[in-house]
C-alpha positions as CSV (number, residue, x, y, z in Angstrom):
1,X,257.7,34.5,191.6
2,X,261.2,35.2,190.6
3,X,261.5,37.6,188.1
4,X,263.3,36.8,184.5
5,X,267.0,38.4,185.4
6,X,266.9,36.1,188.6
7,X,266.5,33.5,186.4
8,X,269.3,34.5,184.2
9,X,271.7,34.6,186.4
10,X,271.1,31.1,187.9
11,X,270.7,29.9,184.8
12,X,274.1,31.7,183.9
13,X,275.5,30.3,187.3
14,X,274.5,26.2,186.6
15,X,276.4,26.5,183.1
16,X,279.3,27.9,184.7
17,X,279.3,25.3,187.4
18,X,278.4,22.5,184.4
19,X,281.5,23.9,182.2
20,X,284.2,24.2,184.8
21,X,283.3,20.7,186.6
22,X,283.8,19.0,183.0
23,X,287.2,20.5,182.8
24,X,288.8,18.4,185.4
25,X,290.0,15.5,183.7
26,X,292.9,13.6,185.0
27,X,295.4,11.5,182.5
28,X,296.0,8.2,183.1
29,X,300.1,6.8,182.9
30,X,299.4,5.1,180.2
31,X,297.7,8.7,178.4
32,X,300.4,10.9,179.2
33,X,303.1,9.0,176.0
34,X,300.6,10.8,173.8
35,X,300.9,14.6,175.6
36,X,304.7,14.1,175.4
37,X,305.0,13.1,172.2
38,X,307.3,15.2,169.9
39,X,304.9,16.1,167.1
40,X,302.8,17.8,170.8
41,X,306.2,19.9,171.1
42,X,306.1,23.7,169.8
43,X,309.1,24.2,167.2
44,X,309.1,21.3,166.1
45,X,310.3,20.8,162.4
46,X,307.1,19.6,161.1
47,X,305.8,22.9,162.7
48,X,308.4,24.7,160.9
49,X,307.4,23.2,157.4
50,X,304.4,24.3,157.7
51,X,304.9,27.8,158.2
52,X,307.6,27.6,155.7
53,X,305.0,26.4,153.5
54,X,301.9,28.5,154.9
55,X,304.4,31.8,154.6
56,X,305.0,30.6,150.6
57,X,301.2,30.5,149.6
58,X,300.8,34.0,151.3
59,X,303.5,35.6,149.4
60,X,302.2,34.2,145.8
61,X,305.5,34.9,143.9
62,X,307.5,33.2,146.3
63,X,309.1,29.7,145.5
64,X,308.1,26.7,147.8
65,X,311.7,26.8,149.1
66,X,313.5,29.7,147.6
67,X,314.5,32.8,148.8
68,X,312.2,35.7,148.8
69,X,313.3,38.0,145.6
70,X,310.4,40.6,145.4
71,X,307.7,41.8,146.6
72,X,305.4,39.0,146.5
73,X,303.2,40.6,143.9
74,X,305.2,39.3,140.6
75,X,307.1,42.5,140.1
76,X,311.3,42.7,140.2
């Protein structure tokens, strides 16, 4: 009989085999126009709107696209 930690740690062993075989997925040419698109880029603008606009909800006082003027709590 194999005792229960035995089992654990096959069972622990398969799911790591499962999960890192599923991993290796190739692109095909005709895939890899979507990875390079520029929307897929990091500092992009539309990235940059966003955190501009994110960065404006969090401050609460702040205007969508004005400069900061207080504190962010309503008081001058």
């Amino acid at each position: 009989m194999i005792s229960l930690k035995k089992h654990i740690k096959l069972l622990l062993i398969v799911l790591g085999l499962i999960i890192t075989s599923s991993c290796k997925t190739a692109l095909k040419p005709y895939e890899r126009i979507y990875v390079n698109d520029p929307e897929m880029q990091m500092g992009t603008t539309i990235c940059n709107n966003f955190e501009h606009y994110v960065q404006s909800i969090r401050e609460g006082a702040t205007s969508i696209g004005g400069t900061k003027g207080s504190g962010g709590c309503g008081c001058n």
